[in-house]
Each structure stands twice: as structure tokens, then as C-alpha cells.
ROSE-4610 file (N, C-alpha, C; in Angstrom, 1 decimal, always signed):
// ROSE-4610
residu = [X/X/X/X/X/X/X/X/X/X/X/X/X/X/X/X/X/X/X/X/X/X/X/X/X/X/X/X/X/X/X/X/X/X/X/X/X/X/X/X/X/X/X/X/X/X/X/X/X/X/X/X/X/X/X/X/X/X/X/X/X/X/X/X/X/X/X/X/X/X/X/X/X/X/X/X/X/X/X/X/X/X/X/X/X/X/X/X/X/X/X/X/X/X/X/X/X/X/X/X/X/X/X/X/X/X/X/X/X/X/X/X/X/X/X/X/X/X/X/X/X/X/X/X/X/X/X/X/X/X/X/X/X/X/X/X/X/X/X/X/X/X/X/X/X/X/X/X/X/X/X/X/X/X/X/X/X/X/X/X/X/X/X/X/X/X/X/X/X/X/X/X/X/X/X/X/X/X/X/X/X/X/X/X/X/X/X/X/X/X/X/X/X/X/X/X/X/X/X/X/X/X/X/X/X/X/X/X/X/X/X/X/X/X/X/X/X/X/X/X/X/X/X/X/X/X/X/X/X/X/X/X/X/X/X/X/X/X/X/X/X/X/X/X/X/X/X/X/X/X/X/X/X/X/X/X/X/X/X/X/X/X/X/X/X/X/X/X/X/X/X/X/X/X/X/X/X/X/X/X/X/X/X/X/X/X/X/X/X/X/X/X/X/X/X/X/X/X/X/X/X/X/X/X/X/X/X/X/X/X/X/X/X/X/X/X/X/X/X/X/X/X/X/X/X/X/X]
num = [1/1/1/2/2/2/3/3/3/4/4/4/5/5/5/6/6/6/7/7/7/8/8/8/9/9/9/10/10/10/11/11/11/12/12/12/13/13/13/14/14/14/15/15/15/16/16/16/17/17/17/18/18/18/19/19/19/20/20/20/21/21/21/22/22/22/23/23/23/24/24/24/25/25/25/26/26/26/27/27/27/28/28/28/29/29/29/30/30/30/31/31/31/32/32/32/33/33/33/34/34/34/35/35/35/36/36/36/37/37/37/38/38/38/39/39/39/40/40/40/41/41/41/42/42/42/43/43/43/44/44/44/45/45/45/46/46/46/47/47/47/48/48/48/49/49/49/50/50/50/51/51/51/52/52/52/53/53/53/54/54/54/55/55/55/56/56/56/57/57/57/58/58/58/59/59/59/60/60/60/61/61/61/62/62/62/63/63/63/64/64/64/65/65/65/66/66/66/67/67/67/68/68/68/69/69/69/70/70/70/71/71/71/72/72/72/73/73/73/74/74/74/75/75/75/76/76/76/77/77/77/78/78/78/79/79/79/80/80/80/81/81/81/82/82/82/83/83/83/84/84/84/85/85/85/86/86/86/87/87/87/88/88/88/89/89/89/90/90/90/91/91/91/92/92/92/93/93/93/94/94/94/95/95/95/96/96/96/97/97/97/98/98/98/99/99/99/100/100/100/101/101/101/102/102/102/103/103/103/104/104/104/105/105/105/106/106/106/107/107/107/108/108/108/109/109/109]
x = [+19.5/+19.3/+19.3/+20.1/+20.1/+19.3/+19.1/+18.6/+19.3/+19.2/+19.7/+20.3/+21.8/+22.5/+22.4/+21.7/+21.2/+19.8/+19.2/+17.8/+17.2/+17.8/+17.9/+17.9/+18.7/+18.8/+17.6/+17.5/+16.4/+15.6/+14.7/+13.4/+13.2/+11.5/+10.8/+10.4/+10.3/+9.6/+8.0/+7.4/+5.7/+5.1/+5.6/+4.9/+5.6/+4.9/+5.7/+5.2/+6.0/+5.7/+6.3/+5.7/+6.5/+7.5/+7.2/+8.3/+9.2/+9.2/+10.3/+9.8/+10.9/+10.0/+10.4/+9.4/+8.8/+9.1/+10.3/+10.8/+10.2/+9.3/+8.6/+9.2/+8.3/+7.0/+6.3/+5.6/+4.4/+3.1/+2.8/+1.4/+1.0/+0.5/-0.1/-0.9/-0.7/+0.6/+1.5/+1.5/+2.9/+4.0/+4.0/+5.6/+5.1/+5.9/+6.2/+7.3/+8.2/+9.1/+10.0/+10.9/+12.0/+11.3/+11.8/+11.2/+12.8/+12.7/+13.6/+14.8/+15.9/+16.6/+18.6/+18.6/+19.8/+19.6/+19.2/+18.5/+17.5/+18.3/+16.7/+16.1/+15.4/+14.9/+14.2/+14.8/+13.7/+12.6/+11.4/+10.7/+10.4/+10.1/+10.5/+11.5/+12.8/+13.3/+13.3/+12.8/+13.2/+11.6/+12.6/+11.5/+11.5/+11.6/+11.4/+12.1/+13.5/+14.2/+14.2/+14.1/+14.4/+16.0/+17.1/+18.0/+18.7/+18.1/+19.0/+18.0/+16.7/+15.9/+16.8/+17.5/+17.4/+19.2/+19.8/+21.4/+21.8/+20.2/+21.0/+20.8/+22.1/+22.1/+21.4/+20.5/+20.1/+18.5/+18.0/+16.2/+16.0/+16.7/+16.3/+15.1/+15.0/+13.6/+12.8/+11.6/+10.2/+9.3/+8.8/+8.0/+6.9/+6.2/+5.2/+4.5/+3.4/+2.6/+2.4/+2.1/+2.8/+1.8/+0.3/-0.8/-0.8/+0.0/-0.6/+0.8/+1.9/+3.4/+3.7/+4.6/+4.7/+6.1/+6.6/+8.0/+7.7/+7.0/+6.2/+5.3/+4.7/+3.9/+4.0/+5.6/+5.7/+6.7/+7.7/+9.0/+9.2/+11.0/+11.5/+11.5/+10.7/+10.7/+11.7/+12.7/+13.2/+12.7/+12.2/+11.1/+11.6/+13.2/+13.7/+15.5/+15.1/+16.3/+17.6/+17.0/+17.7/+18.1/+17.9/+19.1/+20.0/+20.2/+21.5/+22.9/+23.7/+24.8/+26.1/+25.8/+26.3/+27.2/+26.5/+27.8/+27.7/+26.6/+26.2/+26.2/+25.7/+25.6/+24.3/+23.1/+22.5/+22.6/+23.5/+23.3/+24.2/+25.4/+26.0/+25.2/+24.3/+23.3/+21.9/+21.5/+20.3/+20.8/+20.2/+20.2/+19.9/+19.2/+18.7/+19.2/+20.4/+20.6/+19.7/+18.8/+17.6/+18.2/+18.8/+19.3/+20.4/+20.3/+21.5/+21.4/+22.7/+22.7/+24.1/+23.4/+24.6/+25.0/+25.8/+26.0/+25.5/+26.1/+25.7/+24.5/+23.9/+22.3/+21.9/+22.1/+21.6/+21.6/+20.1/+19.5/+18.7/+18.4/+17.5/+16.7/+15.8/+14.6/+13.6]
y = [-26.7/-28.1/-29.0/-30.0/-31.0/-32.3/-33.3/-34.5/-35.1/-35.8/-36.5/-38.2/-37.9/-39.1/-40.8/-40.7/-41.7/-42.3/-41.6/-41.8/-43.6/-44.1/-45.8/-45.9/-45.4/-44.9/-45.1/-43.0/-42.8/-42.8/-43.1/-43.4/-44.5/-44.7/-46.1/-46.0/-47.0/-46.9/-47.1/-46.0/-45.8/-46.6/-46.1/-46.6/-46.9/-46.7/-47.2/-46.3/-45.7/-44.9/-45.1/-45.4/-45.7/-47.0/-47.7/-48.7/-48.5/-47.6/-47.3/-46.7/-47.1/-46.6/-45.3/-45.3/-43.7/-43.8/-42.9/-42.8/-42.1/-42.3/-41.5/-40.6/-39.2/-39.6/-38.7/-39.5/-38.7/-38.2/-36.8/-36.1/-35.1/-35.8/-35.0/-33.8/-32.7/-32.0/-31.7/-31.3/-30.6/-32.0/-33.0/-33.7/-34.9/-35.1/-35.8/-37.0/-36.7/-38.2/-37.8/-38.9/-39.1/-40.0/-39.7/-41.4/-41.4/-42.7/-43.6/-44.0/-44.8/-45.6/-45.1/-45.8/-45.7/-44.0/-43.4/-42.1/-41.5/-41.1/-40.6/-38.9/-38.5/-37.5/-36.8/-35.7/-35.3/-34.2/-34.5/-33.9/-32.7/-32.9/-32.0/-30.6/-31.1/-30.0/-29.4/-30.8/-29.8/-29.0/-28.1/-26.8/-26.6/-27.7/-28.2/-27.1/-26.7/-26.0/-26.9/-28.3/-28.5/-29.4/-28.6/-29.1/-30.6/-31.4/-32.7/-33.4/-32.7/-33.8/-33.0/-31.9/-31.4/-32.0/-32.3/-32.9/-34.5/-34.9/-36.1/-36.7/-37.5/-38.4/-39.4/-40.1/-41.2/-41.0/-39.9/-39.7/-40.7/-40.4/-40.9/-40.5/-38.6/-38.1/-37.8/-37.9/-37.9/-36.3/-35.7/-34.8/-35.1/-35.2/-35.5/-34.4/-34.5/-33.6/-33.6/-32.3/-32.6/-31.5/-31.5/-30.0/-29.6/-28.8/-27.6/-28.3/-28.5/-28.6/-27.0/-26.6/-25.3/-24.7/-26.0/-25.9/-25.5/-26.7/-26.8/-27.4/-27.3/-28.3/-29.3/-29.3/-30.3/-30.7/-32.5/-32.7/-33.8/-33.8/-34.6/-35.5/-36.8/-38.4/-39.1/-39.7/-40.8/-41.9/-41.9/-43.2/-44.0/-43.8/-44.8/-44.6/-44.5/-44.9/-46.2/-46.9/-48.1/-47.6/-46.6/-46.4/-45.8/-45.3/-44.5/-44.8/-43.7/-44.6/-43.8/-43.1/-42.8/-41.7/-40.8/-39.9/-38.8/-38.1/-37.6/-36.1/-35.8/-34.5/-33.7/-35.0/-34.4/-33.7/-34.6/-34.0/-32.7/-32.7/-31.3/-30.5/-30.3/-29.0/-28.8/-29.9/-29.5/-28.0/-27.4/-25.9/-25.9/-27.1/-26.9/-28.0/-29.0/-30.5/-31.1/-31.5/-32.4/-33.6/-34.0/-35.3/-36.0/-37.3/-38.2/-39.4/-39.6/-41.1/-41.8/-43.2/-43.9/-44.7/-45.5/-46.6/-47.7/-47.7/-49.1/-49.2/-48.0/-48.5/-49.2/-49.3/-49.5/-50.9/-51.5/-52.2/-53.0/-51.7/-52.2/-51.3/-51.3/-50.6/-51.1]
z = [+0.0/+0.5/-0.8/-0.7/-1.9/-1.1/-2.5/-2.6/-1.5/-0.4/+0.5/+0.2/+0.1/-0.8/-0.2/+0.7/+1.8/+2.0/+1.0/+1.1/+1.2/+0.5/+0.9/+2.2/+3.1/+4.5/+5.5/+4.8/+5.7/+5.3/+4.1/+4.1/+3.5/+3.5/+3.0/+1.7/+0.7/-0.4/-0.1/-0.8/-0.5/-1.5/-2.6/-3.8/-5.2/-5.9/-7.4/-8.5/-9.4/-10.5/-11.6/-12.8/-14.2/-13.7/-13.4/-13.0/-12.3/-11.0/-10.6/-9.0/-7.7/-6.7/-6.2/-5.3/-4.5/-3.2/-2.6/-1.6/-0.8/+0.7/+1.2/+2.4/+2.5/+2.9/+1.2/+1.2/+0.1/+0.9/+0.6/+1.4/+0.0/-1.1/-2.1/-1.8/-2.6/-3.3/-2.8/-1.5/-1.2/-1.0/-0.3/-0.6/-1.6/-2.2/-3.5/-3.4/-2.7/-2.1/-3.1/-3.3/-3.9/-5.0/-6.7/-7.5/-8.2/-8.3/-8.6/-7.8/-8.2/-7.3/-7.7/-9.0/-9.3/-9.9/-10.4/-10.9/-10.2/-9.0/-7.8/-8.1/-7.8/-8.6/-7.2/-6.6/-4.9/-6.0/-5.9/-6.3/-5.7/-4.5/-3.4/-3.5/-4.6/-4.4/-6.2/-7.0/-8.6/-8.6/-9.5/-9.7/-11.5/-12.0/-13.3/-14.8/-14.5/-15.2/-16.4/-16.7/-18.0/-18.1/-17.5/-17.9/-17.9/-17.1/-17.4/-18.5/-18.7/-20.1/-21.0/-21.5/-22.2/-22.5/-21.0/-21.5/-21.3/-21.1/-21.0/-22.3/-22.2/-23.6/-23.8/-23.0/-23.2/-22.6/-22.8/-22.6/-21.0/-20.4/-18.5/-18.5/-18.6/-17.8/-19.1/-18.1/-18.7/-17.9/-18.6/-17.7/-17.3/-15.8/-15.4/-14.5/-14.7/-14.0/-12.4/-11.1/-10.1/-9.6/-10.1/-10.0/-8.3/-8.3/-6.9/-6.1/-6.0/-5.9/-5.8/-4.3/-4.3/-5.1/-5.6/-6.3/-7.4/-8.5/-9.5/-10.3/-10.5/-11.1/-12.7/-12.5/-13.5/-12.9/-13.1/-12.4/-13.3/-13.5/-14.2/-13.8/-14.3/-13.5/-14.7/-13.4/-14.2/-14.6/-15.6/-16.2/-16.9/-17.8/-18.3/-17.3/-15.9/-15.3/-15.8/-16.2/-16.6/-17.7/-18.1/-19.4/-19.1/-17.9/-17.5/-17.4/-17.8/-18.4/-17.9/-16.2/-15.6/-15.6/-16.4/-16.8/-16.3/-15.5/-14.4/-14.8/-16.2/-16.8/-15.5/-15.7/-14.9/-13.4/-12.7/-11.4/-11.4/-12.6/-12.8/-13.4/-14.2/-14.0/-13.7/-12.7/-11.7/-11.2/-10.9/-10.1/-8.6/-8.5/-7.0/-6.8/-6.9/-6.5/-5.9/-6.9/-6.9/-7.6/-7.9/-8.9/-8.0/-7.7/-7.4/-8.1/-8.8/-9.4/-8.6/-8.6/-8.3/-8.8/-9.4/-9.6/-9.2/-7.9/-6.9/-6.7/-7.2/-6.5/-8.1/-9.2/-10.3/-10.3/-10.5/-10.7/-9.9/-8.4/-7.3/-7.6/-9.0/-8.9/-8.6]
């Protein structure tokens, strides 16, 4: 199962994190929502392998803590989403297609 490329769609923004919003539903710990917009991030589905902090060029994700998540308990939040510069290393090596960036959605955070 991947990040759901419609989530503007079908869900609501709950809340707000690091400047950036939280696509619901949120039921702490176990669902987590989607965070961010142009750089959406299903927390839900990363299980915090590391690799888009580790290949993206321009420091997007941040690690945040996520205690008692049956995925994991840490997740890559896009916290400097606005730096993204579309070149979509990340959503090519998520493992579990937890990452969607779009263009169009950039700059409705």
C-alpha cells in the first residue's frame, strides 16, 4: 500500500507540525496522518529506513519522534518542505511508498 496521491481529496487537515499541515485522521500512536503538502510524508506507512534524509539534496526531512507507532517510532517529517526542488530522489527510494511530492501542490502549505 502507498501514500494515497489524492489525499487533498480525501482527507481533512487536523493539525499543524513544524509549519506544515497534518492530514487526518490522527488517533495517537497508532495513526499519524499524512504531514506535509507539496512533500507529503504517510507516517502511517514510513518505517523510518533513513533513505530520502540520507539522498535528498536539499535537507527536506527532519527526524521526529513517533513513541509506540507500530511501524516505528521515529518518521521522516518534511520540515523544510519549501526547500524542495522536485527532483523526487525521495519518493524513488522510499521502500514502502510513503513519500509523494508534487509540484502543484507546492506552496499550499
Amino acid at each position: 500500500m502507498a501514500i494515497d496521491p489524492e489525499f487533498e481529496q480525501n482527507r481533512e487537515i487536523v493539525d499543524e507540525h513544524e509549519g506544515h499541515d497534518v492530514w487526518g485522521p490522527v488517533e495517537e500512536p497508532d495513526e499519524l496522518g499524512i504531514h506535509g503538502t507539496h512533500v507529503a510524508v504517510d507516517f502511517d506507512l514510513c518505517i523510518a529506513d533513513g533513505a530520502c534524509l540520507e539522498d535528498c539534496p536539499v535537507d527536506v526531512f527532519e527526524w521526529v519522534d513517533s513513541p509506540d507507532h507500530p511501524e516505528s517510532e521515529i518518521k521522516a517529517d518534511p520540515a523544510e518542505e519549501a526547500q524542495c526542488i522536485d527532483c523526487m530522489l525521495c519518493v524513488d527510494v522510499c521502500p514502502v511508498d510513503a513519500i509523494d511530492v508534487d509540484a502543484g501542490r507546492a506552496g499550499r502549505t
